[in-house]
DSSP file (Angstrom, degrees, kcal/mol; ACC not computed):
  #  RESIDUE AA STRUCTURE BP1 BP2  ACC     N-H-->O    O-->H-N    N-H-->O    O-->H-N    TCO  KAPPA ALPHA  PHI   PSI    X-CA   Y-CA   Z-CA
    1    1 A X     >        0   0    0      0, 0.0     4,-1.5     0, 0.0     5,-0.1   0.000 360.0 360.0 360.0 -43.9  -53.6   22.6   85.9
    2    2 A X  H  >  +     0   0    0      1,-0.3     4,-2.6     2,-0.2     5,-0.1   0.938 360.0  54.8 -61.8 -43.8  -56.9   23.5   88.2
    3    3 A X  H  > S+     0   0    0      2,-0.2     4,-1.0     1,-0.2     5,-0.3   0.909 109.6  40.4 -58.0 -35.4  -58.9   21.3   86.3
    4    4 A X  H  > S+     0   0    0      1,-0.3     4,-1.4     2,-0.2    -1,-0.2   0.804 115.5  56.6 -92.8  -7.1  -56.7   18.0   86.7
    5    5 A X  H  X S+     0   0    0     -4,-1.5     4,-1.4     1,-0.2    -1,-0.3   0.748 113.9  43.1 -65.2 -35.5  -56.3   19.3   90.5
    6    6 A X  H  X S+     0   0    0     -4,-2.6     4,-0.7     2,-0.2    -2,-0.2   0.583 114.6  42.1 -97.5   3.8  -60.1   19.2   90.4
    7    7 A X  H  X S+     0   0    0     -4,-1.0     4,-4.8     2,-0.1     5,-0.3   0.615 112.1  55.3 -58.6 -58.2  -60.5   16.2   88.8
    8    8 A X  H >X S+     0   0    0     -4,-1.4     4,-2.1    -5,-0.3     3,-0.8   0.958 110.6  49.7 -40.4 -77.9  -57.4   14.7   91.2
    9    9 A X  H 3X S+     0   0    0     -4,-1.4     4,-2.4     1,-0.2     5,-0.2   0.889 110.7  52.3 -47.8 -51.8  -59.9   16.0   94.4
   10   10 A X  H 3X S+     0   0    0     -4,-0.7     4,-1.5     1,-0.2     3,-0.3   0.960 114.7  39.8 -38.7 -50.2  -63.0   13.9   92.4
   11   11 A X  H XX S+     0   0    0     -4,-4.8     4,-2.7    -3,-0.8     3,-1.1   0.924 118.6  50.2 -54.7 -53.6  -61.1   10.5   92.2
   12   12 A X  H 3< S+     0   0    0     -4,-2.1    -1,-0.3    -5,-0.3    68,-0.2   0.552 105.4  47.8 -82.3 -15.6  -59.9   11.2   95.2
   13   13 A X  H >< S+     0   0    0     -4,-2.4     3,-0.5    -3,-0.3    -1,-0.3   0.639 108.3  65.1 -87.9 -28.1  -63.2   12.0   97.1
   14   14 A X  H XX S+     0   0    0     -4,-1.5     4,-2.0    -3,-1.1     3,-1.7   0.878  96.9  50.2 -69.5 -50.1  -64.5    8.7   95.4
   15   15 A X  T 3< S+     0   0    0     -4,-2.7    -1,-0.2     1,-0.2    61,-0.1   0.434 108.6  58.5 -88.3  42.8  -62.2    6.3   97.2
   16   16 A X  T <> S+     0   0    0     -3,-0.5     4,-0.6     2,-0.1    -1,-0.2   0.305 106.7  43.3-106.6   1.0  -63.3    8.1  100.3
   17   17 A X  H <> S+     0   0    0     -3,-1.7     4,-1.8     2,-0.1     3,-0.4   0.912 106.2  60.0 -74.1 -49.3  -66.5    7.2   99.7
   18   18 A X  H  X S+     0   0    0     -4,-2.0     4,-1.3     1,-0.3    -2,-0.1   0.794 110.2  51.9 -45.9 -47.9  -65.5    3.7   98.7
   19   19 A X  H  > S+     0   0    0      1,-0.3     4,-3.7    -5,-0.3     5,-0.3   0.943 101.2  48.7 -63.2 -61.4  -64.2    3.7  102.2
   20   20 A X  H  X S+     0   0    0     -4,-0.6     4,-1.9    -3,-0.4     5,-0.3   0.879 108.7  64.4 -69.5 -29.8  -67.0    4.8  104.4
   21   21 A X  H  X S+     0   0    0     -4,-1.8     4,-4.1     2,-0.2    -1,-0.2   0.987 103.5  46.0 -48.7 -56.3  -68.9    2.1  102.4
   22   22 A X  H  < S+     0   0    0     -4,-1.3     4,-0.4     2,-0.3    -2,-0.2   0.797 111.0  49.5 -38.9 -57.8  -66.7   -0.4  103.8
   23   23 A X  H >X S+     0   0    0     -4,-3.7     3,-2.0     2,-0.2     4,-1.6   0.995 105.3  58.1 -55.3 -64.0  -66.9    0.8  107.3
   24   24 A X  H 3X S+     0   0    0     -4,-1.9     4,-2.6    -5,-0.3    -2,-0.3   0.940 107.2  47.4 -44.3 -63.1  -70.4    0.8  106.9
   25   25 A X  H 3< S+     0   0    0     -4,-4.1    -1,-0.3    -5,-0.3    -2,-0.2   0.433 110.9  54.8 -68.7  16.1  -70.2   -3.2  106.0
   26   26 A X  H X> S+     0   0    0     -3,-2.0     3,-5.5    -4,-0.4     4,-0.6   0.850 105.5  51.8 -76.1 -78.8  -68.0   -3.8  109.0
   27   27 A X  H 3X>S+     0   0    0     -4,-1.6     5,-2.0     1,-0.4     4,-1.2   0.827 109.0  43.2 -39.2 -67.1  -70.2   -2.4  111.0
   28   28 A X  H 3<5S+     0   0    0     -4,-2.6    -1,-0.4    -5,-0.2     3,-0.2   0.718 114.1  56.8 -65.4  -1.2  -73.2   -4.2  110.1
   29   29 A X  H <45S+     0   0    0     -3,-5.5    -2,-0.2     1,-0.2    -3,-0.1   0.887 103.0  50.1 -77.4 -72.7  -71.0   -7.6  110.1
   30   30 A X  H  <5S-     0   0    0     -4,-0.6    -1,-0.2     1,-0.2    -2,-0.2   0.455 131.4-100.1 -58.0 -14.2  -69.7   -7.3  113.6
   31   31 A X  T  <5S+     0   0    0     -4,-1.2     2,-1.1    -5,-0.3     3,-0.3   0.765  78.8 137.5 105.4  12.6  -73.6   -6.8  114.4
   32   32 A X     >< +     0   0    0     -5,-2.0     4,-1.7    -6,-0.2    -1,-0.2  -0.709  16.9 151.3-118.2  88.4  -73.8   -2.5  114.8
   33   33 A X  H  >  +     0   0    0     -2,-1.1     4,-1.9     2,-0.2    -1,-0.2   0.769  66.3  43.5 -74.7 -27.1  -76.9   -2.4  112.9
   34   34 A X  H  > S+     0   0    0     -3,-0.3     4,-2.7     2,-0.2     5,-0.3   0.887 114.7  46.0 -85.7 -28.8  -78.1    0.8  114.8
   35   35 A X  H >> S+     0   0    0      2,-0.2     4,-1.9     1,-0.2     3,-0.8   0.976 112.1  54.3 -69.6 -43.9  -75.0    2.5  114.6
   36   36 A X  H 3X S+     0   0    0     -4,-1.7     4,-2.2     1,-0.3    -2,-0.2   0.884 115.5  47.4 -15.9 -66.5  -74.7    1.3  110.4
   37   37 A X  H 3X S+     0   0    0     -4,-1.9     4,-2.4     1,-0.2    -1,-0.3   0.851 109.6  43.5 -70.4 -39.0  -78.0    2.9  110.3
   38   38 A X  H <X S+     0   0    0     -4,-2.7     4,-2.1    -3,-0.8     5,-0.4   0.879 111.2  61.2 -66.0 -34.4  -77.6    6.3  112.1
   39   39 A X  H >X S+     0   0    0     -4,-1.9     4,-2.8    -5,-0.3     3,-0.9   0.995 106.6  41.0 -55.1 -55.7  -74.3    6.7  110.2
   40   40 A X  H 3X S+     0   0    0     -4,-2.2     4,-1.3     1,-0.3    -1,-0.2   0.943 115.1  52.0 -73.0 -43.4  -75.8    6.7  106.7
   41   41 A X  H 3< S+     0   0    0     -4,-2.4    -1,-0.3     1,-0.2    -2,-0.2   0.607 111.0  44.5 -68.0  -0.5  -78.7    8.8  107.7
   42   42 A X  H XX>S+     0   0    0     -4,-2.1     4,-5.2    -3,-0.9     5,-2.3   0.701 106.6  66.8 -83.6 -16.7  -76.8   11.5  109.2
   43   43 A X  H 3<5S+     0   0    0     -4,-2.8    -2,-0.2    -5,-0.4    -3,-0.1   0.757 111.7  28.1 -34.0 -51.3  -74.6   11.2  106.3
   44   44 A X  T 3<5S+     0   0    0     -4,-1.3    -1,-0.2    -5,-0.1    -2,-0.1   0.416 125.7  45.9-117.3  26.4  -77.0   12.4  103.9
   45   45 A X  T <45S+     0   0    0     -3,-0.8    -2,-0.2    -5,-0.1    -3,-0.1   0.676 135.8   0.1 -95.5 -58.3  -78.9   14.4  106.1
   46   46 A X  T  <5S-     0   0    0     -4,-5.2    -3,-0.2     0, 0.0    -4,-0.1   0.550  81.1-121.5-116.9 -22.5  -75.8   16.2  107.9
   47   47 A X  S > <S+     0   0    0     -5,-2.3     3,-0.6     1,-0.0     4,-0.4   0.179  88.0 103.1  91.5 -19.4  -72.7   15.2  106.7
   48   48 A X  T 3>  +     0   0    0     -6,-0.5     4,-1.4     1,-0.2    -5,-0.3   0.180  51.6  82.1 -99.4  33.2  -71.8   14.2  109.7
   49   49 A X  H 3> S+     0   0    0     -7,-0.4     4,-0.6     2,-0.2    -1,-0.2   0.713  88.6  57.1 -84.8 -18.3  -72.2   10.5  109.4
   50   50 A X  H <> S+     0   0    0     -3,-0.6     4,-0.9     2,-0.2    -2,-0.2   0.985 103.9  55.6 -67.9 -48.7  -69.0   10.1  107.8
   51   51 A X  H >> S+     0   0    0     -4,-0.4     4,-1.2     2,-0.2     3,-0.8   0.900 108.9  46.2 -46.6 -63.3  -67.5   11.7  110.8
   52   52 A X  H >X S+     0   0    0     -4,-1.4     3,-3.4     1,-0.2     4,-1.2   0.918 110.0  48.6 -59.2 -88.4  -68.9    9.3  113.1
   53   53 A X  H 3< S+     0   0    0     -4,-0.6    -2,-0.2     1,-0.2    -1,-0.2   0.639 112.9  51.1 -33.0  -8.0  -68.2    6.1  111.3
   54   54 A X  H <X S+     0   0    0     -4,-0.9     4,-0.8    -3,-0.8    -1,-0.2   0.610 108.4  54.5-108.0   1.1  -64.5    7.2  110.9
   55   55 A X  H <X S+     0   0    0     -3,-3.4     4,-3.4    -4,-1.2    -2,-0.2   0.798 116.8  32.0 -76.3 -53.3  -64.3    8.0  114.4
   56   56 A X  H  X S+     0   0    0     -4,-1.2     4,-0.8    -5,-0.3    -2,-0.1   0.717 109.4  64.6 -80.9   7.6  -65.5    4.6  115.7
   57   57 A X  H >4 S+     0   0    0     -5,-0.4     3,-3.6     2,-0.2     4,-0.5   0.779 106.8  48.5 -82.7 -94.3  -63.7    2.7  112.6
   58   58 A X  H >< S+     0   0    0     -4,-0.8     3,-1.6     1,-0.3     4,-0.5   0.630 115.5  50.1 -23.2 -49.4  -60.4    4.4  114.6
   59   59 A X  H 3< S+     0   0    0     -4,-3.4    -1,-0.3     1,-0.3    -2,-0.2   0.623 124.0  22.8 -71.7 -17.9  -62.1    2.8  117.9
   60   60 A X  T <X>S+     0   0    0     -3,-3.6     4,-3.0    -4,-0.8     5,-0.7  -0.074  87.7 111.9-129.6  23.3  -62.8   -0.5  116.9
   61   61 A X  I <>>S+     0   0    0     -3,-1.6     5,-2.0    -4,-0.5     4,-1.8   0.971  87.6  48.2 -71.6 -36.2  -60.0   -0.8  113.9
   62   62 A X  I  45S+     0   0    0     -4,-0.5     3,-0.4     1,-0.2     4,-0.3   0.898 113.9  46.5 -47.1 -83.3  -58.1   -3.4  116.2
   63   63 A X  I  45S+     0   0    0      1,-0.3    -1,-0.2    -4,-0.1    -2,-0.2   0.336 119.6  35.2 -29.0 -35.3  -61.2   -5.2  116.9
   64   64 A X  I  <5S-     0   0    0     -4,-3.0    -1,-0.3    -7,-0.1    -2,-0.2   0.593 106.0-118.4-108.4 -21.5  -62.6   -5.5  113.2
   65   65 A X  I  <<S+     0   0    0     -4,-1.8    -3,-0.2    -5,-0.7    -2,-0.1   0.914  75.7 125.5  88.7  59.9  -59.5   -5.9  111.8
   66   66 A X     >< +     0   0    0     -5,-2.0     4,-2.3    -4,-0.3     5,-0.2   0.053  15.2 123.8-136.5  31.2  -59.6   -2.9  109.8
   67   67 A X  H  > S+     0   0    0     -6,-0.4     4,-4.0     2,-0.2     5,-0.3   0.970  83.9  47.4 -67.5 -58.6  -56.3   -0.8  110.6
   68   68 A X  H  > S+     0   0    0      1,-0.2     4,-1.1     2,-0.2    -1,-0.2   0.893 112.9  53.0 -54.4 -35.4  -55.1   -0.8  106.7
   69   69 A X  H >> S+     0   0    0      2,-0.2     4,-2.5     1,-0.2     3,-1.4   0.968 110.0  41.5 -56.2 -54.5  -58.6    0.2  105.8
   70   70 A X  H 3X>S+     0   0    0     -4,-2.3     4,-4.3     1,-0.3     5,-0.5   0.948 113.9  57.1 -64.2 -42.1  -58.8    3.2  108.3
   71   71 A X  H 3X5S+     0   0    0     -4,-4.0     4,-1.1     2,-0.3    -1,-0.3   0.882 109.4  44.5 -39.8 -35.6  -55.1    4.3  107.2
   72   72 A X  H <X5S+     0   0    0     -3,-1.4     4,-2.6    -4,-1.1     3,-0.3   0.936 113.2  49.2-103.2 -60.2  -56.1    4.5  103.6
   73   73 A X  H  X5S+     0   0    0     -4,-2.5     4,-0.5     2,-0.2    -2,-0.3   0.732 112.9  49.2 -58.8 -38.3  -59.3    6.3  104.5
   74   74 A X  H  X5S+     0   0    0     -4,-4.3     4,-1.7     2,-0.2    -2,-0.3   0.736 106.4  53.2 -15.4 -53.6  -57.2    8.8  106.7
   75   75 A X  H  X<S+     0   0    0     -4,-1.1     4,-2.3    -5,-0.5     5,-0.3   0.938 105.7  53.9 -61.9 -67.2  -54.9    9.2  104.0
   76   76 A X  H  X S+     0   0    0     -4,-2.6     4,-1.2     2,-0.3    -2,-0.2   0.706 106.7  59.6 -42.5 -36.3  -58.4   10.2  101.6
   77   77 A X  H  X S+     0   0    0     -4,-0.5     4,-1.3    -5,-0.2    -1,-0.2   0.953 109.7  36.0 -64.2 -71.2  -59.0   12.8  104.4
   78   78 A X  H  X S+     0   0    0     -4,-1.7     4,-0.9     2,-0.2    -2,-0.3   0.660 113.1  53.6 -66.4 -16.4  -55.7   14.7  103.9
   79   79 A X  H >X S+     0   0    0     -4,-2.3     3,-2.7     2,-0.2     4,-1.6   0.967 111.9  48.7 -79.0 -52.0  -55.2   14.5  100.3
   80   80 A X  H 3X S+     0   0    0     -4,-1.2     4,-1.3     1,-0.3     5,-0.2   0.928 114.5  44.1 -69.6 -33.5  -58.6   16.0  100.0
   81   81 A X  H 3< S+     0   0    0     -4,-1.3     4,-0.5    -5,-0.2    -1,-0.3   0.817 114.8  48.3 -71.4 -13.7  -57.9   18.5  102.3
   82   82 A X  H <X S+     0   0    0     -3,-2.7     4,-3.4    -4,-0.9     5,-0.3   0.838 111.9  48.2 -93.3 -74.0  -54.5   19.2  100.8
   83   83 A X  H  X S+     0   0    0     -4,-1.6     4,-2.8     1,-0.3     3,-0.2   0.903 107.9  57.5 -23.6 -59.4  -55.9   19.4   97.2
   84   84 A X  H  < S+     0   0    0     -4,-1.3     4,-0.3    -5,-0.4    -1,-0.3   0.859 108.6  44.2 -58.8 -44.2  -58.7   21.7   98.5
   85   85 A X  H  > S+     0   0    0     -4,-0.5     4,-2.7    -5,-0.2    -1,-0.2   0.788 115.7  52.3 -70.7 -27.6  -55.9   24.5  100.0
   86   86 A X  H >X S+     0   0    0     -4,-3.4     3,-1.2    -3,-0.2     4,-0.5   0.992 111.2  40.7 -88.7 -69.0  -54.1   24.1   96.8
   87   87 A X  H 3< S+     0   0    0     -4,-2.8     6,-0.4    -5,-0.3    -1,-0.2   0.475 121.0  46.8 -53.0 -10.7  -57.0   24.7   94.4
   88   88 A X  H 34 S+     0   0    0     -4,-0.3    -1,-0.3     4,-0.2     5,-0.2   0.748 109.6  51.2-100.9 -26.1  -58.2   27.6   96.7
   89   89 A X  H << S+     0   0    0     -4,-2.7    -2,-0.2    -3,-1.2    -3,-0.1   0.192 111.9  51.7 -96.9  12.2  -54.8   29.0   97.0
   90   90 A X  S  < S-     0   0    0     -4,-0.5    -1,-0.2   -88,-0.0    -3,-0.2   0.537 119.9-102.9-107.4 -23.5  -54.7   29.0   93.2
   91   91 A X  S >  S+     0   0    0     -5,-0.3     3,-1.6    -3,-0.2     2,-0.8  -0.496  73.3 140.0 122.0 -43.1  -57.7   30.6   92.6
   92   92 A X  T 3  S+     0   0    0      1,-0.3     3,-0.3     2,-0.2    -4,-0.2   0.349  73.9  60.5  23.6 -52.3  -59.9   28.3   91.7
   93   93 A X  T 3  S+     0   0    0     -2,-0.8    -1,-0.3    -6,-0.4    -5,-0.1   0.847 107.8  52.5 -50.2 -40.7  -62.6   29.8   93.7
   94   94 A X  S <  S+     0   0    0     -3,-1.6     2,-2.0    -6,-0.1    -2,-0.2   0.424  70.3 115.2 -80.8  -2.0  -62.1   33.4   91.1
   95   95 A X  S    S-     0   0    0     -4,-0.5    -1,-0.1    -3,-0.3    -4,-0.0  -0.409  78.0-102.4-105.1 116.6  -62.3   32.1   87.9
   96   96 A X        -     0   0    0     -2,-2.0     2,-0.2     1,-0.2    -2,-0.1   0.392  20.1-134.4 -23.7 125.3  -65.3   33.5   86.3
   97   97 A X        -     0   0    0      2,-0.0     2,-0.5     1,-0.0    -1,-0.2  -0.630  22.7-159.9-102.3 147.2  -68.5   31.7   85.9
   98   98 A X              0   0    0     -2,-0.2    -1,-0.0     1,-0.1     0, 0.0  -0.956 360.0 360.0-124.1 140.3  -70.1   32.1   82.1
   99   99 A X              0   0    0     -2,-0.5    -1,-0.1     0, 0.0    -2,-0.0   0.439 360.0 360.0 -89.2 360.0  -73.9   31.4   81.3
């Protein structure tokens, strides 16, 4: 059961990547090359570039026409957080690593 709960969490962590790709090509269509660019290097720098691009995806979702996207990508946010409580509150963390 932890394994297809961590499996569940992979899939699920992939279309939130898929997502923040998207945002990213929004961005640069609509012509926010610098922000595009800061996103993805704090992204793999800090982690927090995702953070930023799913804050201003919310700011501009009217405006790019990207509401279902951000929903969906919202959605990717809590499951993975949900998933995460459930696989820690299962043990997930305890079960014994062998070399």
């Amino acid at each position: 059961m932890i394994m297809a709960i961590a499996l569940l969490v992979i899939l699920v962590a992939i279309g939130n990547f898929v997502c923040f790709v998207m945002v990213l090509i929004k961005m640069f269509q609509e012509g926010e090359q610098t922000l595009g660019i800061v996103c993805i290097v704090l992204a793999f720098c800090t982690g927090i570039g995702s953070l930023i691009a799913f804050v201003f995806g919310w700011i501009n979702a009217s405006k790019w026409d990207i509401k279902n996207l951000m929903w969906i990508w919202t959605g990717t946010w809590i499951a993975i957080v949900v998933l995460e409580i459930i696989l820690f509150a299962s043990g997930a963390s305890m079960i014994p690593y062998k070399q």
